[in-house]
C-alpha positions, -999 to 999 in steps of 0.1 A, spaced: 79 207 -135 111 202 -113 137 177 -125 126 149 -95 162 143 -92 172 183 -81 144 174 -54 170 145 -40 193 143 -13 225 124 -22 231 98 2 268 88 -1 275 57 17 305 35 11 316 33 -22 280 46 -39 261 75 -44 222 75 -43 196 101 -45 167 102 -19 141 115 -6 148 151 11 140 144 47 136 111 47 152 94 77 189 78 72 197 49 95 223 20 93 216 -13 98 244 -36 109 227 -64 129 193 -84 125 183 -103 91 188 -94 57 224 -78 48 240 -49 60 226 -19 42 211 18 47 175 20 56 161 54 41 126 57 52 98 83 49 90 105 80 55 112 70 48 73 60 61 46 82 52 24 52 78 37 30 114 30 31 144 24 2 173 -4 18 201 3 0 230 -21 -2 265 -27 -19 292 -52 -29 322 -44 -45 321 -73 -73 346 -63 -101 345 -78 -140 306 -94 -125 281 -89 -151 245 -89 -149 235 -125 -161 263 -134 -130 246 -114 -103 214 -131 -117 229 -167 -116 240 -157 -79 208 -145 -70 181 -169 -87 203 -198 -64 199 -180 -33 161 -173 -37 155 -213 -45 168 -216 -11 142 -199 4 105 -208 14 82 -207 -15 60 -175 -20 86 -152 -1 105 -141 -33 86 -136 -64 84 -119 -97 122 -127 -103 132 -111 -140 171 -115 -147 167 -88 -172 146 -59 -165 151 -21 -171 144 1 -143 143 41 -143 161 37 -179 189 10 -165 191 -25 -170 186 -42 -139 179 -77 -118 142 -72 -100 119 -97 -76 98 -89 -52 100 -101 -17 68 -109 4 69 -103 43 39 -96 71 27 -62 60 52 -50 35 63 -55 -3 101 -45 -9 108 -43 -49 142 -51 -52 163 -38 -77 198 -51 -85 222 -24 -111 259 -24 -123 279 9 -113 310 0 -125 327 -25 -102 300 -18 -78 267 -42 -74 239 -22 -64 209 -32 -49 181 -11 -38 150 -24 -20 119 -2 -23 95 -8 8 59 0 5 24 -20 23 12 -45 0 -18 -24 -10 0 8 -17 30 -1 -39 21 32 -61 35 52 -35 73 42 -34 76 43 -73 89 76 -74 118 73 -48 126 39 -60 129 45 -99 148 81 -84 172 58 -63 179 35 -95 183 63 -117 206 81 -101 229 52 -81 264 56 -92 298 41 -79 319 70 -64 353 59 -72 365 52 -35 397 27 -29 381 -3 -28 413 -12 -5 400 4 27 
């Protein structure tokens, strides 16, 4: 057996490193809804895609980012965000998770600490066939890490 992460590509975007998929399709996405973020999505599966997005959010903790996010879901229509856990452990790291519910598609989120650096990576699968993105979604938690950039720039 291969170590799945010495499979990854290292996506460095901003002030984070991520391990993806090889070949997988990199594209950023400034404009339309949701947050700016990098859409990484299978080339073999048009049902599969991580959305990986960043804040730099010094001295935050987790229970903070969970405050922040629980308030900004309750704002939402009911049914669209689900599942919300403040305090789950993905791929070995504690993390925020919910799920979010759209026409066709599930997208797992999960929300992780890298130092200053909030983390959040959506894993994007049809509703039927959320087995399929667990792989690249625990890889992309596991091995998310802050790279140290200024955040100054």
């Amino acid at each position: 057996d291969q170590d799945p992460v010495a499979q990854a590509e290292i996506l460095v975007e901003g002030r984070i490193a991520v391990g993806v998929p090889p070949h997988w399709i990199v594209e950023r996405v400034t404009g339309g809804p949701g947050s700016r973020r990098v859409q990484v999505s299978s080339a073999a599966d048009a049902d599969l895609a991580l959305h990986i997005t960043q804040s730099y959010a010094p001295e935050t903790t987790l229970a903070q980012a969970a405050a922040v996010l629980r308030r900004g879901i309750a704002e939402q229509d009911p049914g669209v965000f689900v599942d919300f856990d403040p305090a789950d452990e993905v791929a070995g790291r504690p993390a925020v998770s919910y799920r979010e519910i759209r026409a066709g598609r599930v997208i797992r989120w999960v929300i992780v600490l890298a130092g200053p650096t909030r983390i959040s990576i959506g894993c994007q699968s049809a509703p039927d066939r959320q087995d399929a993105i667990r792989e690249p979604c625990e890889q992309a938690v596991r091995s998310a890490e802050e790279t140290g950039t200024d955040a100054r720039r």
